[in-house]
C-alpha positions in Angstrom: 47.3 -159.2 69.9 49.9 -159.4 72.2 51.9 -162.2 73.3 52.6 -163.4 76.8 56.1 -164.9 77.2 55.6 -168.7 77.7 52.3 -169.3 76.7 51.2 -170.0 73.2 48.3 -168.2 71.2 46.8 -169.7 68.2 46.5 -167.0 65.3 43.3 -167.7 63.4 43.6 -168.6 59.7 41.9 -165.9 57.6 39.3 -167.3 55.5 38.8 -166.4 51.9 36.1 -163.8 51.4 33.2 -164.2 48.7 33.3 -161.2 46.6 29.8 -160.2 45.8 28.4 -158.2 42.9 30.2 -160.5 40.0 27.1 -160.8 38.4 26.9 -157.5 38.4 30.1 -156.4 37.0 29.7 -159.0 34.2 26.6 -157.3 33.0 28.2 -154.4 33.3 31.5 -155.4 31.2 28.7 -156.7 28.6 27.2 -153.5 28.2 30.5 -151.5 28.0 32.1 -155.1 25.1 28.7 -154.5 23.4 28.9 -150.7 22.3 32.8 -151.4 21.5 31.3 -154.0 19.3 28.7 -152.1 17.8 31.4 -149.2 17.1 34.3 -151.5 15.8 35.4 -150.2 12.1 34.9 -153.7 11.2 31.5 -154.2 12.1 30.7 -150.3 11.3 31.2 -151.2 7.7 29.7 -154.8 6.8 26.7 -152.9 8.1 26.7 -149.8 5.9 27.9 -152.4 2.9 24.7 -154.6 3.8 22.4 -152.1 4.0 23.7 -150.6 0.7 23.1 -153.9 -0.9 19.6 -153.4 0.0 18.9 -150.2 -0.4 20.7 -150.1 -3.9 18.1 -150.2 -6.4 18.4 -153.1 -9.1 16.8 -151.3 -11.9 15.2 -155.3 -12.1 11.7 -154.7 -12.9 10.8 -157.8 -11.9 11.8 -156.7 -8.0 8.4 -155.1 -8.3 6.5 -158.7 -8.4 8.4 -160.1 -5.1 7.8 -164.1 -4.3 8.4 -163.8 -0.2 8.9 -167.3 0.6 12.1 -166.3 -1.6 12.9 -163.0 0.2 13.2 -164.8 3.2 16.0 -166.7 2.4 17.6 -163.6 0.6 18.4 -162.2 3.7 20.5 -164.8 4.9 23.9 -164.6 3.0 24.3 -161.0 4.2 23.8 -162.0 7.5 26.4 -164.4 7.4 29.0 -161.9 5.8 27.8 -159.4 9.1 28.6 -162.3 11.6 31.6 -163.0 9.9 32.9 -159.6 10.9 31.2 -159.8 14.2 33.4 -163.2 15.0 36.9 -161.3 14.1 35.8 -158.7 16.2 34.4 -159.9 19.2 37.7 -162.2 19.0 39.8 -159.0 19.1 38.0 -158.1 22.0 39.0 -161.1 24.3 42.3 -161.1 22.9 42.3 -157.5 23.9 44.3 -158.3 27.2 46.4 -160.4 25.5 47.4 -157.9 23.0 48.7 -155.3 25.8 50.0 -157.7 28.2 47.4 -157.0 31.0 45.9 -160.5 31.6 48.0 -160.8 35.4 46.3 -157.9 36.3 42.6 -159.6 36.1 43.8 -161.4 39.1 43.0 -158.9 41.4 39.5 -157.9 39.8 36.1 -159.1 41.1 35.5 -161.0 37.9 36.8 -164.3 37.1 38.0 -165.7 33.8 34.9 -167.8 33.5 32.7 -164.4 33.4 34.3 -162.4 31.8 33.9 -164.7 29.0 30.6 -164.9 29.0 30.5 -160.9 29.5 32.0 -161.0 25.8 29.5 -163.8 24.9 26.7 -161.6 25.9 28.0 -158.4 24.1 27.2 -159.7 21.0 23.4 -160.0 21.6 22.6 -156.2 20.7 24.4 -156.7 17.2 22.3 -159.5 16.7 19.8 -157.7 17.7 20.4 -155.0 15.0 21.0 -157.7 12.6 17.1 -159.0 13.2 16.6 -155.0 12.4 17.7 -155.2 9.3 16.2 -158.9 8.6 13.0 -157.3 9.2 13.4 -153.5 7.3 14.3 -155.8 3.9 11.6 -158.5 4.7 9.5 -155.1 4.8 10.3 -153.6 2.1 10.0 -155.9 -0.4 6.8 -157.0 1.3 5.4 -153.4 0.9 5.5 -153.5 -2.6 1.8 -154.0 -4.5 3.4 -156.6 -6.4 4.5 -159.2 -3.6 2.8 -162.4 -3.1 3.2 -165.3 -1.1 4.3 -166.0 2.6 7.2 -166.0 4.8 9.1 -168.6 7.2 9.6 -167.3 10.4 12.2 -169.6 11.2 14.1 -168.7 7.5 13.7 -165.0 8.7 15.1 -165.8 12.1 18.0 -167.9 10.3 19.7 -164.6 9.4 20.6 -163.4 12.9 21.4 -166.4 14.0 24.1 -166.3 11.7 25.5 -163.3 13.8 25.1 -165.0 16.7 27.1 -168.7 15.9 29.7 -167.0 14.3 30.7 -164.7 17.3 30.5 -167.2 19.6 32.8 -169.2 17.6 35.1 -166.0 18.0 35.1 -165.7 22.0 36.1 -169.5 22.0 38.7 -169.2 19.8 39.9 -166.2 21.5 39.9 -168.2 24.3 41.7 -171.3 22.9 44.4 -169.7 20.8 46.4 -166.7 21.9 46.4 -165.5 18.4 44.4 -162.6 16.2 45.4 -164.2 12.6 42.7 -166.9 13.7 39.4 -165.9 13.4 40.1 -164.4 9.8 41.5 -167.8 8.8 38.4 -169.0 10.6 36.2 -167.1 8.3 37.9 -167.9 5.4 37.1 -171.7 7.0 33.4 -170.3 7.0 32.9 -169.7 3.4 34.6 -172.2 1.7 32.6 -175.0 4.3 28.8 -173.4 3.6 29.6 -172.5 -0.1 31.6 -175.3 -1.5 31.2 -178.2 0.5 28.0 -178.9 2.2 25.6 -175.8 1.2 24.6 -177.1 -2.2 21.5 -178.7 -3.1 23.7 -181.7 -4.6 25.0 -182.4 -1.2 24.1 -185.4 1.3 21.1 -184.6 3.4 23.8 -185.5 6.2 25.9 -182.4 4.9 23.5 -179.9 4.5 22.2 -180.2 7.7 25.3 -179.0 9.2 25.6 -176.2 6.5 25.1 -172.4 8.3 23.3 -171.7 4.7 21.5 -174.0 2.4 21.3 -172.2 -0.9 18.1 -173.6 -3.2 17.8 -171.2 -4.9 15.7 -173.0 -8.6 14.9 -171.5 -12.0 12.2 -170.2 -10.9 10.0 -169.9 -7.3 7.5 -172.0 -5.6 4.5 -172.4 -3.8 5.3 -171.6 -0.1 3.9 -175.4 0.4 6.3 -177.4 -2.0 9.1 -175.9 -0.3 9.8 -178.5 2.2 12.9 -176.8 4.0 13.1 -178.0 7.4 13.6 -174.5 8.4 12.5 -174.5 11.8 14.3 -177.5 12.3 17.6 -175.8 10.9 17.6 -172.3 12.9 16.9 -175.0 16.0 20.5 -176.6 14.5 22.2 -172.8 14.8 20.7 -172.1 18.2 21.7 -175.0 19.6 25.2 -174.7 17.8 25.5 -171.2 19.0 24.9 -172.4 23.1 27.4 -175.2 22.6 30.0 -173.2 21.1 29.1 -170.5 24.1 29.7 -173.3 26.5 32.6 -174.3 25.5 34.2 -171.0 25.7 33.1 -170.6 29.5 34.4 -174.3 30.1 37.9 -173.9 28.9 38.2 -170.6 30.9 37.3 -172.3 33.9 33.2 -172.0 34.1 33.0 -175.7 35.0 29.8 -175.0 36.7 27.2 -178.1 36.8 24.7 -175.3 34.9 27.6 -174.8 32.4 27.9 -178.3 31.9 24.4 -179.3 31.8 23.4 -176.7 29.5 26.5 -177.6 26.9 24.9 -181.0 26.9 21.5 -180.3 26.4 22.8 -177.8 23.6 24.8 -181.1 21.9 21.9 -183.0 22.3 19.7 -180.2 20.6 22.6 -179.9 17.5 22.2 -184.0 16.8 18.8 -184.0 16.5 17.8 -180.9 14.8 20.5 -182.1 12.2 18.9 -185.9 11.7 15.7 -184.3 11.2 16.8 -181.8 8.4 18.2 -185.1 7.1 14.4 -186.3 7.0 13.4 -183.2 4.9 11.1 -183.2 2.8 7.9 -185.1 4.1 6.1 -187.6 2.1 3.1 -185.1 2.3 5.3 -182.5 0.2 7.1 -184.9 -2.1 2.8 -185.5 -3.0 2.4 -182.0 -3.6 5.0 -181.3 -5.6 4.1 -184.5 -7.7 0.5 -183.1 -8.2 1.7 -179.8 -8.5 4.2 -180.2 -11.7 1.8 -183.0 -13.3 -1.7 -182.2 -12.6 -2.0 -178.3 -11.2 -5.5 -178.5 -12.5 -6.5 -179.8 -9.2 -5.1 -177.1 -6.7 -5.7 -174.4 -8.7 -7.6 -171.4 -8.0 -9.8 -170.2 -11.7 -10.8 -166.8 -12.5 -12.6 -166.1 -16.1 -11.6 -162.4 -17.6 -13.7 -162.6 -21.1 -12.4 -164.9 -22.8 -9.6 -166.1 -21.0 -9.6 -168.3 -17.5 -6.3 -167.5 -16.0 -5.9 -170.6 -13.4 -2.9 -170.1 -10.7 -1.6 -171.8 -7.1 -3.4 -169.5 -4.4 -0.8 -167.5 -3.4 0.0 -166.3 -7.3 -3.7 -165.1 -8.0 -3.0 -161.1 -6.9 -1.1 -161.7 -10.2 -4.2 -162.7 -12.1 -4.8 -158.6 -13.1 -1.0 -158.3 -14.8 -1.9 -161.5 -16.5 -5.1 -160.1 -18.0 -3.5 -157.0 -19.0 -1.4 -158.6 -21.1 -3.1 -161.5 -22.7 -5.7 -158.9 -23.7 -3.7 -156.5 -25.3 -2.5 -159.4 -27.1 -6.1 -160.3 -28.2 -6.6 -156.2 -28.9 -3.3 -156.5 -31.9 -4.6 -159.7 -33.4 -7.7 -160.8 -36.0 -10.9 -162.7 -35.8 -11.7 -164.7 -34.4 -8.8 -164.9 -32.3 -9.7 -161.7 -30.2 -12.4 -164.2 -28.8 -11.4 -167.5 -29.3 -11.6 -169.3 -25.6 -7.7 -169.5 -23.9 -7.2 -171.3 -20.3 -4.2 -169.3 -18.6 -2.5 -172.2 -17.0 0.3 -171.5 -14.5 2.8 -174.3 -14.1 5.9 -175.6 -11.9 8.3 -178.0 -11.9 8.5 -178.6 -8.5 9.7 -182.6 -8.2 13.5 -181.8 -7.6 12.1 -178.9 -4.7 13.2 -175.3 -4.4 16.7 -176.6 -6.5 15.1 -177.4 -9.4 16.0 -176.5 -12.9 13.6 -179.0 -14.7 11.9 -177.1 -17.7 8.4 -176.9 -17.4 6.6 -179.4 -19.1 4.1 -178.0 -22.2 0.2 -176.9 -21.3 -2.4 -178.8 -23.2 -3.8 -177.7 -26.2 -6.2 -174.5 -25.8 -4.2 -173.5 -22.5 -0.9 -171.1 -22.3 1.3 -171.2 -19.6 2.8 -168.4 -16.9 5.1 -169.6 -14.6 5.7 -167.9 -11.0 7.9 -165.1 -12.0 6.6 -161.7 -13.1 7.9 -158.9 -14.3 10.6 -157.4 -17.0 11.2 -160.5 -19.5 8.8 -162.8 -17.6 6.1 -160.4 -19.5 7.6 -160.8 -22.9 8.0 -164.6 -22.4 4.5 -164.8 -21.4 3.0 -162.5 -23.9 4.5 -165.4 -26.3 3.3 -168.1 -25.1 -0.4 -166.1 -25.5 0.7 -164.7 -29.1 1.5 -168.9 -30.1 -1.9 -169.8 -28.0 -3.8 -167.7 -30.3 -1.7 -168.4 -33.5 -0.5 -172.4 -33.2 -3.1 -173.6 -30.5 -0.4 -175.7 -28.2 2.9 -175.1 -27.1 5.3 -178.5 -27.9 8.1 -177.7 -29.9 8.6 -178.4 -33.3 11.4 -176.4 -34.5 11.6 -172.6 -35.7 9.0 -171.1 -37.1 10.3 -170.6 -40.7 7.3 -169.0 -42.1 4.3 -166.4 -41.8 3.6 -167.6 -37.9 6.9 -166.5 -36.3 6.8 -163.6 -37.7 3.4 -162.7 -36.2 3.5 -164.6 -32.9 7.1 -162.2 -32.0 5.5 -158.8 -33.6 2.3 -159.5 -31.3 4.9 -160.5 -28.2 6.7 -157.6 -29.2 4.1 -155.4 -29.4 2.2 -156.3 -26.3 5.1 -155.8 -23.8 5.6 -152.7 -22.4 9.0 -151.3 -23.7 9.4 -154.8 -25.7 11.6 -154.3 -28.5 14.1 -153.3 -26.1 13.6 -156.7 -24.2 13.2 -158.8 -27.0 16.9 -157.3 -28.1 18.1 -157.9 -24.8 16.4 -161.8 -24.1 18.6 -162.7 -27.4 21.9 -161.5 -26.1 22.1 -165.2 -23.6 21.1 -167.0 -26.8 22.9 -168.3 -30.1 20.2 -166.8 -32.0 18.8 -162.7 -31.5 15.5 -164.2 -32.8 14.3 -166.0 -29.5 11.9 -165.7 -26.4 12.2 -168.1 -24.2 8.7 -168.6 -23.4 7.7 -170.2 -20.4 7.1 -173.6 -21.7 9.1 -173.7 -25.2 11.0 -171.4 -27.0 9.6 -169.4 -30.0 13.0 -169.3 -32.2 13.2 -167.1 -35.7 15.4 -167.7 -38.1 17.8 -164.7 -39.2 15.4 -164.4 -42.4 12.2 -163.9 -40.3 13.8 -162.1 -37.9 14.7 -159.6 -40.6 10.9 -159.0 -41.6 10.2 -158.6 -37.8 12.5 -155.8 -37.9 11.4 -154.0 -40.6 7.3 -154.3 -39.4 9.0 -152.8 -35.8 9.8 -150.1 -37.8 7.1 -149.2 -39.5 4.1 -147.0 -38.2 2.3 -149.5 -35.3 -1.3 -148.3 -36.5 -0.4 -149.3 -40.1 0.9 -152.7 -39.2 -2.1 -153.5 -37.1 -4.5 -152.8 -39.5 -2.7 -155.3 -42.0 -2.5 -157.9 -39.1 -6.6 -157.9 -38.3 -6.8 -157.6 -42.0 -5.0 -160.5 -43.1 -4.8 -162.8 -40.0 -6.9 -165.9 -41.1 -3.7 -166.0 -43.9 -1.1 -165.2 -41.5 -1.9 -167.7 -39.1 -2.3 -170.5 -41.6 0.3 -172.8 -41.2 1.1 -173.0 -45.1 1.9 -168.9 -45.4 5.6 -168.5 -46.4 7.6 -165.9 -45.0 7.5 -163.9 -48.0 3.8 -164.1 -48.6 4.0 -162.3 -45.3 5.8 -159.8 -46.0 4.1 -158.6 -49.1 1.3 -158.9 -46.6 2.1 -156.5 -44.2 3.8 -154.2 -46.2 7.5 -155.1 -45.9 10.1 -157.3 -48.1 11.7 -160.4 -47.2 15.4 -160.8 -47.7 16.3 -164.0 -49.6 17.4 -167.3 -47.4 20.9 -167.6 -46.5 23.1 -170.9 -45.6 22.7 -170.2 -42.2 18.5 -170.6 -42.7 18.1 -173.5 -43.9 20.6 -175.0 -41.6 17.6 -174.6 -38.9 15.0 -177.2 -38.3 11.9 -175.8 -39.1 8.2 -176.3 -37.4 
């Protein structure tokens, strides 16, 4: 424009243009944050570790009997470990411009700080998503096997990748807040010790563990899926609302202060206080009554099947179980003498489910004419429950007394023994976490030997299996009697009995 000379021309002020298409470039700095994510060394290899972890097989054999409302939670401790390395790397990420000294040159880009942050928060969904992968592959696996039983949590299954997700948002915000990469490791360190040490425990406050990221309850043994009582919807609520506040927070301090921003960090703190009261609340008078009827009276929600002449009796979910049981408990019957081949025995599994999922309560003794299984199969568990048949047959009830220092211990363990698939080698290996080698520790009581009995044991495991069972069904009205001595069994069966040492009669015997 040009002037005039005496006159005076206003020059417009240029208004500031709206740059479109930032919702668009956000996405698509998402998408390019998210492969870098996926491909960071970091991340590359807390995958391959987890799924190694897996995949490696335990050589457990009782990984063939799976409980699932246990394998559900199993999955959730590697699933922390993966979002830990997700948080330092994602934080590396947004420090990324820090690092190389480019941050004044965003100035000039269509995106905003605000965005860009939540570009980053937003990468991290396909990990999480390949963290839900691998939630469900394990959940599969072990699901797959003929041996499983029971049922799984949704919301415990859907715990694991949300603890990808809360710990990488933690990572943007503190990328955000502290211009500094030494952080989020310290921050993970912060991680572990919290859940672990402090507030994950079943000893903790109800207060404290409903802001741990994991609750560990893991008890001696499993439980019905309906004694659990975890608030576990309740608690992957808690981490998804955790997650968006944490998200929130990072796009507020980088300048999203967006009424949309703000309203949903509320709603998110809102969501975090109540999911946490109400994991306080856990469990329900309803559950505290079933676990109550459960460990002192199973009689009355049990499930009875009759297999000759044995009832086996088990919680719903345990009753696939019912054929391993049988299989056992009659080739117990198949080693011993009349008339215990057919003398009537009531297979009565048992919990002790009053302190929940935590508890390490022994389980209380069956009545007399009943033998108890627990809710572990498999390995051992079969050697500990073939005793508790073998003392069925031979004692008649299971309360303790002492060791068996005569004829009965020595034919309750060879019949244990002998019963088990590859059983010597268990029995050697259940009295390696024991003072004495001569113990199974049945389900409801142990059966202990004395180094004198256990030496007859030995020598009857050596000799000829044919032999030994003939001698058994021969002279089993004797053998059973509680007034046999040790060495009357022996000359019995066919073996000697070495004499009684210091150490014998130190035990308390039955």
């Amino acid at each position: 424009m040009t002037a005039v000379a005496g006159t005076r021309v206003a020059v417009p002020t240029p208004k500031p243009v709206r740059v479109r298409g930032g919702r668009r470039a956000m996405l698509a700095l998402a998408r390019v944050e998210a492969r870098r994510l996926l491909l960071h060394p970091l991340v590359v290899v807390a995958s391959v570790a987890y799924l190694a972890l897996v995949l490696w097989p335990s050589g457990e054999s009782e990984d063939a009997y799976p409980v699932l409302q246990d394998i559900d939670r199993e999955t959730q401790m590697g699933q922390l470990l993966l979002g830990l390395a997700v948080m330092i790397a994602v934080n590396l990420a947004v420090l990324r411009s820090h690092r190389r000294g480019t941050d004044a040159y965003f100035g000039v880009l269509v995106l905003s700080p605000w965005r860009r942050t939540v570009a980053h928060v937003l990468s991290v969904l396909p990990t999480v998503l390949v963290g839900a992968l691998l939630v469900v592959g394990q959940f599969t696996a072990a699901a797959l096997k003929p041996g499983a039983v029971g049922h799984a949590s949704v919301f415990e299954l859907a715990t694991g990748p949300l603890l990808i997700l809360l710990p990488a948002a933690v990572g943007v915000l503190l990328g955000r807040v502290v211009r500094s990469a030494f952080v989020a490791p310290l921050a993970s360190v912060a991680f572990l010790a919290v859940t672990v040490v402090f507030v994950a425990g079943s000893g903790s406050a109800a207060w404290l563990r409903g802001m741990a990221l994991v609750v560990f309850d893991e008890g001696a043994r499993p439980l019905p899926s309906d004694l659990l009582g975890r608030p576990a919807g309740w608690h992957a609520l808690y981490l998804l609302a955790l997650a968006v506040l944490v998200a929130a927070g990072a796009v507020l301090v980088s300048g999203g202060r967006t009424r949309a921003v703000r309203a949903t960090a509320l709603g998110a703190l809102g969501a975090v206080v109540t999911a946490v009261v109400l994991q306080g609340t856990a469990p329900s008078d309803a559950v505290r009554e079933a676990r109550e009827v459960a460990t002192r009276d199973p009689a009355k929600v049990q499930d009875c099947e009759r297999h000759g002449a044995t009832t086996y009796c088990a919680f719903l979910e345990f009753t696939p179980w019912t054929d391993e049981w049988a299989r056992v408990t009659d080739k117990v019957r198949s080693l011993a003498g009349d008339p215990a081949t057919t003398r009537p025995l009531t297979v009565r599994q048992k919990v002790a489910a009053l302190d929940g999922p935590s508890g390490t309560t022994a389980i209380s003794p069956a009545a007399p004419g009943e033998s108890t299984v627990t809710t572990a199969w498999g390995g051992e568990r079969e050697l500990e429950f073939a005793a508790s048949v073998a003392r069925g047959l031979v004692v008649g009830d299971e309360r303790y007394r002492g060791a068996y220092c005569d004829a009965r211990g020595v034919l309750m363990v060879w019949l244990a023994v002998r019963a088990t698939r590859d059983g010597e080698a268990m029995f050697e290996k259940t009295g390696e976490g024991f003072n004495s080698p001569g113990v199974i520790q049945a389900p409801a009581t142990a059966i202990t030997l004395r180094g004198r009995e256990l030496a007859v044991l030995q020598r009857l495991l050596a000799e000829p299996q044919g032999e030994v069972v003939r001698r058994v069904k021969a002279s089993w009205k004797e053998l059973s009697a509680p007034g046999t001595t040790t060495d009357r069994a022996a000359a019995l069966l066919g073996v000697t009995a070495p004499a009684e040492t210091a150490d014998d009669r130190e035990y308390q015997c039955a």
